[in-house]
C-alpha positions in Angstrom: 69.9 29.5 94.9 73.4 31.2 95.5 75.8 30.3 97.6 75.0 33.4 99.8 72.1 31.4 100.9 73.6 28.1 102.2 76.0 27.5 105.4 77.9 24.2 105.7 78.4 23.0 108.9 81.4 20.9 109.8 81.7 18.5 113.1 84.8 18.1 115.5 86.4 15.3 114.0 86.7 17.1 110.6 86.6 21.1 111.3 89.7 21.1 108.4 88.4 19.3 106.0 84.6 21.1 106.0 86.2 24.2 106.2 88.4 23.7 103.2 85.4 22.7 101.2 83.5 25.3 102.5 86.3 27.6 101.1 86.5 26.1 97.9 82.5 26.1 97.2 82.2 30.2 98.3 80.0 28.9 101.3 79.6 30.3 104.7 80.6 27.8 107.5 80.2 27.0 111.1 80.6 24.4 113.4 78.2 21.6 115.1 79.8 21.6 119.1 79.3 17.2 120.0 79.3 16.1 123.7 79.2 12.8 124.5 78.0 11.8 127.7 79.4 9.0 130.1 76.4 6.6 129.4 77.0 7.0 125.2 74.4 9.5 124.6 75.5 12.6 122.6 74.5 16.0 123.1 74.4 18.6 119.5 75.0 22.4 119.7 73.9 24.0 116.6 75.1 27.6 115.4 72.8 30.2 115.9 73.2 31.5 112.2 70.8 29.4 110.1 70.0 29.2 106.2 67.3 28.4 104.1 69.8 25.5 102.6 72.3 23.7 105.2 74.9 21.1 104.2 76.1 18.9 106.6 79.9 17.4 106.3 80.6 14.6 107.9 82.3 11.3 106.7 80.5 8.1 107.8 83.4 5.7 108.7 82.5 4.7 112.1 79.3 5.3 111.6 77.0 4.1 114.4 77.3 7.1 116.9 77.8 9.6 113.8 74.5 8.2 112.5 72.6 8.8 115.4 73.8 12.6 115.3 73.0 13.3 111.5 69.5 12.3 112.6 69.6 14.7 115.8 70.8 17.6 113.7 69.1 17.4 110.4 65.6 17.0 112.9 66.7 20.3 114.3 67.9 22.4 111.6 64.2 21.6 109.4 62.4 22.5 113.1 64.6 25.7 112.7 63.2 26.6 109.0 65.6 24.8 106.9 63.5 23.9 103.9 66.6 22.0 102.0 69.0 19.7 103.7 72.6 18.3 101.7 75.0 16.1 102.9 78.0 15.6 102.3 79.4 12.2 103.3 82.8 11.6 101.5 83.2 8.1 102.5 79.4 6.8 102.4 79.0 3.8 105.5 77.1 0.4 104.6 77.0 0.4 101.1 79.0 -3.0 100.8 76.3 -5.2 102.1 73.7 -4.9 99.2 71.9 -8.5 99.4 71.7 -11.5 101.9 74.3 -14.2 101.6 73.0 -16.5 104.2 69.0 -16.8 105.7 67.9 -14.1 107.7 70.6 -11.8 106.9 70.0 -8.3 107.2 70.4 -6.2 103.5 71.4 -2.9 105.5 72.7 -1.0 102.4 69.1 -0.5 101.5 67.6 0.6 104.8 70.6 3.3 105.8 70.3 4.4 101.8 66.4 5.0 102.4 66.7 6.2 105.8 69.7 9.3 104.5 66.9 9.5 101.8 64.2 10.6 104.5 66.6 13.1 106.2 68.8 14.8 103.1 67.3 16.2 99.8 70.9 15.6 98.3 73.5 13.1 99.2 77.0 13.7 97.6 79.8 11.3 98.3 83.2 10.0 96.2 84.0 6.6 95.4 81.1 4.6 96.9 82.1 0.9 97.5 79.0 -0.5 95.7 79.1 -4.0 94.2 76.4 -5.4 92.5 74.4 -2.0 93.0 76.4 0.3 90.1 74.1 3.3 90.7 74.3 5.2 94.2 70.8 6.2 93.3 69.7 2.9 93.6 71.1 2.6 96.9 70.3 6.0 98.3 66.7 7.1 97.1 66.9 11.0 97.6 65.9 13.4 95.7 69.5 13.9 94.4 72.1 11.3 95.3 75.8 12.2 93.5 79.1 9.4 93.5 82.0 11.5 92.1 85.2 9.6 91.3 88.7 10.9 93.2 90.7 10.1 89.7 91.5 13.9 88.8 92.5 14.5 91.9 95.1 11.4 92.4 95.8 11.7 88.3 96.6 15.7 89.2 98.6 14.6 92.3 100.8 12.3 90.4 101.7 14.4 87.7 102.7 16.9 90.3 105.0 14.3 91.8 106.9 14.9 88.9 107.9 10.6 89.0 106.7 9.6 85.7 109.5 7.4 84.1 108.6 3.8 84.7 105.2 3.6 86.5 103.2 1.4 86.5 99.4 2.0 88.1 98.1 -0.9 89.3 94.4 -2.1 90.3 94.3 -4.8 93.4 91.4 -6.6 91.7 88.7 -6.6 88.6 86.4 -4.1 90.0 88.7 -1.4 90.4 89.8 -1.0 86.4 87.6 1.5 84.9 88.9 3.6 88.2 92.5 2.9 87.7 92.2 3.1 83.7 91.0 6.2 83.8 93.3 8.0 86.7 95.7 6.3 84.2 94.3 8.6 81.0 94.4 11.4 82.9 97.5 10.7 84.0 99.2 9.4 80.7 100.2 6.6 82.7 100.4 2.4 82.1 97.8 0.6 83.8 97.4 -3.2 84.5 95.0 -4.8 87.0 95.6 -7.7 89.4 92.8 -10.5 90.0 92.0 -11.1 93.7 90.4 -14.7 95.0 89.0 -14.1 98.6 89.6 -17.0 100.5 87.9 -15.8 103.4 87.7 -12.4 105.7 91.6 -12.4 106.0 92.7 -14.4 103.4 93.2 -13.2 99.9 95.5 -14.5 96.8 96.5 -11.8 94.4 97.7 -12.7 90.8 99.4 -10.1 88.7 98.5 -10.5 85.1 101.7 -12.3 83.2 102.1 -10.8 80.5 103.0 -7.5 81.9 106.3 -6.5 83.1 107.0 -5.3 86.5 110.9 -5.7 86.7 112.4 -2.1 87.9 109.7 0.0 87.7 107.7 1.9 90.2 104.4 0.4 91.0 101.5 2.5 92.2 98.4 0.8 93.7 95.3 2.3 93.6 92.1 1.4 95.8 89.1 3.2 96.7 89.7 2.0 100.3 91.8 0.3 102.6 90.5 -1.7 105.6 92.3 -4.5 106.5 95.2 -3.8 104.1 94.7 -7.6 103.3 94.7 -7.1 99.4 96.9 -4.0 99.2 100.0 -6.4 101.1 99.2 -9.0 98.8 99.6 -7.2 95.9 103.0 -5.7 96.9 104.2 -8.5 97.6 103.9 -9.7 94.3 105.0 -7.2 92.5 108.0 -7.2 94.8 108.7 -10.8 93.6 108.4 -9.6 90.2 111.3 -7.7 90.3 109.3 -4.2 91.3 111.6 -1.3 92.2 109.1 0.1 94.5 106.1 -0.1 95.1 103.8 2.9 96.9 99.7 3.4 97.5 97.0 5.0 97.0 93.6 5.0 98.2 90.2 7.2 99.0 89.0 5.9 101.9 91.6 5.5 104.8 89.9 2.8 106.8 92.9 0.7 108.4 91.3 -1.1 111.1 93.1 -2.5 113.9 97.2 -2.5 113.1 96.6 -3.1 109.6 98.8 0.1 108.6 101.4 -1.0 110.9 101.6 -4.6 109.2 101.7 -2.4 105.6 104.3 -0.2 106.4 106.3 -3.4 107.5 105.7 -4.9 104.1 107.5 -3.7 101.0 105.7 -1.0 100.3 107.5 2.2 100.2 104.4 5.1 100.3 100.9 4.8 101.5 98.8 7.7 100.7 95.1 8.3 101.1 92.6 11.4 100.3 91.0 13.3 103.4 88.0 11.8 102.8 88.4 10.3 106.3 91.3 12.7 108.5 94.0 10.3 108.7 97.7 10.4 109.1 98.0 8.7 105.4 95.9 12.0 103.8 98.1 13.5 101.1 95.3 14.9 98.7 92.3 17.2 99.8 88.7 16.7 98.1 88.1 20.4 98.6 88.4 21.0 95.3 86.2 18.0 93.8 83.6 18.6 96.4 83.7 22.5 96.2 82.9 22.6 92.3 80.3 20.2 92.7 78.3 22.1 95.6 79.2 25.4 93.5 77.3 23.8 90.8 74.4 22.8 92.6 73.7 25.7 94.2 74.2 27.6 90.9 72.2 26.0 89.0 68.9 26.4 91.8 69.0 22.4 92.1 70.5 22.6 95.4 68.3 20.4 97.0 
């Protein structure tokens, strides 16, 4: 299949984003019109140009109401003749609760995984926030499901800072150093990683590892998302003590709940920037080109769905 016979179609909160990747992958776009009515119910307006293949773009943060929606639209577009159906979710919702930690717990990374399954032949994200699932096929069952990594984006955008001298990339915790060693290789950057002890939902105690040195340099912390900003503070604040020049972020997945990027930017940290994965004032790389090659690719190669 060619790209000449696929549309992506974007929704409101993200119109930029879709149509960048829409750009970048040679695709045709259009726009899903979303009216939410006073009692909560939404109401979809598809395009009237259709395709035998339709990708939907939509990040998932938020995701209740969004949910609800992908299920309204992907019903209509197969009723419409769509025989293959992709989407494209750059940040992927309830993937971090992947078994029960008390009785009677509900597992819900398994039942929204299977239920995308049901509605999308292919499932492309970046940077999933598994845990003890490493596979995102495990945790989405379609036909395709595909976790690209953000690194050569972030590795490209800090080259092109040009602000190599005396950085330091830094991971907040153990599960984030193959991500950070490798943004680091691409890079040709230092790396070290932190080691995080959660002491609860809003309590966390970062230690730096001792034998490296953090005096006047500029520290760069990596994360494939921010929510609370709980670890991200922590970290800068230690690095801070230990004599850190300055210290900035970077992250996928632009979460920040509540005032959490109001109590970070009255920390020591100097930058915060995110991808566009989810629009956000923070956004200072695009995925349009990750997410462009890789739906070039699919469709390219007939395994589009």
């Amino acid at each position: 299949m060619s790209t000449t016979d696929a549309l992506l179609l974007g929704f409101p909160e993200s119109l930029v984003q879709a149509r960048r990747v829409a750009e970048s992958a040679g695709l045709a776009f259009d726009a899903v019109e979303a009216h939410d009515f006073p009692d909560g119910e939404s109401r979809l307006t598809l395009p009237e140009q259709s395709a035998g293949h339709v990708i939907l773009y939509r990040s998932l943060d938020r995701p209740n109401p969004k949910l609800v929606e992908l299920l309204l639209a992907s019903r209509a577009l197969r009723e419409r003749g769509a025989n293959r159906l992709t989407l494209v979710a750059p940040y992927l919702c309830y993937m971090r609760q992947d078994r029960a930690f008390r009785p009677g717990e509900v597992v819900s990374q398994g039942i929204i995984g299977a239920w995308l399954a049901g509605l999308f032949d292919t499932v492309v994200t970046v940077d999933p926030h598994l845990h003890r699932v490493h596979r995102l096929e495990q945790a989405v069952p379609a036909r395709r499901a595909i976790a690209l990594g953000a690194g050569p984006v972030f590795a490209e955008y800090l080259v092109g800072e040009g602000r190599m001298e005396n950085t330091l990339l830094l991971g907040p915790d153990g599960e984030s150093e193959q991500w950070v060693s490798g943004i680091a290789r691409l890079a040709g950057l230092p790396w070290a990683v932190a080691r995080k002890e959660r002491r609860g939902d809003r309590s966390v105690e970062i230690r730096l590892p001792g034998e490296v040195s953090f005096a006047e340099r500029r520290i760069v912390l990596l994360d494939d998302m921010a929510s609370t900003g709980r670890t991200l503070a922590g970290a800068a604040e230690e690095a801070q003590r230990r004599g850190a020049a300055e210290v900035s972020v970077l992250i996928t997945h632009a979460l920040f709940v509540n005032d959490s990027l109001r109590q970070l930017r009255a920390g020591p940290i100097f930058r915060i920037g995110s991808s566009d994965s989810i629009p956000h004032e923070t956004n200072v790389v695009s995925l349009a080109p990750l997410l462009g090659a890789c739906l070039r690719e699919l469709l390219e190669s007939g395994d589009g769905g």
